[in-house]
N, C-alpha and C positions, 0 to 999 in steps of 0.2 A: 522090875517095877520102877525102880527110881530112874532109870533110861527112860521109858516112858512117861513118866511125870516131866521129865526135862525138856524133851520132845514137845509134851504137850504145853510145856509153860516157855520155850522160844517161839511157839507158834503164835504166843498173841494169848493164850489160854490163863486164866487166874483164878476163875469160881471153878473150883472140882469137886466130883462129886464121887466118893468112892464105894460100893456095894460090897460089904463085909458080909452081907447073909449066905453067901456059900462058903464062907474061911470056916473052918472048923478050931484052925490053929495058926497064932500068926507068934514068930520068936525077934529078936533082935535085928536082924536085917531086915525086917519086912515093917518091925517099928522106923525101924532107924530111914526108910527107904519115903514113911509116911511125915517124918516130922522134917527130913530135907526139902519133902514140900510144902509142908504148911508154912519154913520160914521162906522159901524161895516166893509163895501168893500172897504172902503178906509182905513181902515187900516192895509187892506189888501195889497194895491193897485189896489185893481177892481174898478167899474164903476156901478153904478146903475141908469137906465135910464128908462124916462118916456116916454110910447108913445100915442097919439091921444087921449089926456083931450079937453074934449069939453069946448067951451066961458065957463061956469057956474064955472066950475072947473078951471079950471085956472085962472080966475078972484081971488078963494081962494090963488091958489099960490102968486098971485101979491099982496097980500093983507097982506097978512104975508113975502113978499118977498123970498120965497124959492122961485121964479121963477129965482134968482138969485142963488142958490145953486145946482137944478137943471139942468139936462140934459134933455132936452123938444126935441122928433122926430116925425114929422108926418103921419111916419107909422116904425113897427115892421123891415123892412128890410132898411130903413135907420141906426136905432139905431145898427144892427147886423153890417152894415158895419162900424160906427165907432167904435165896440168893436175891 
């Protein structure tokens, strides 16, 4: 996943938009894989946002506190309108 983020932020890419409703379960390289992008769009000036992390998974964010560094949307066309 973080190959992909990078992929997609040399291509020109900085608002992202990532769909956590099918993760059931995310651990430390898949945090870690999500906040090498949000510092890489932000220093852009994009936005990298998360949408529909089920209780399990966001429990993790709260736990490590990136729920606080995050942009959390409850669905795909919310996050599109704040970009």
């Amino acid at each position: 996943m973080k190959e992909q983020i990078e992929v997609l932020i040399n291509s020109g890419t900085s608002q992202l938009i990532f769909d956590l409703s099918n993760v059931d379960f995310i651990d430390s390289s898949g945090l870690a894989a999500l906040v090498s992008g949000l510092k890489k769009v932000r220093a852009l000036d994009g936005q990298l946002c998360l949408v529909g992390a089920k209780t399990n998974v966001m429990e993790v964010f709260k736990l490590t506190l990136l729920d606080k560094v995050f942009i959390f949307f409850p669905t795909v066309e919310a996050a599109l309108e704040n970009l």
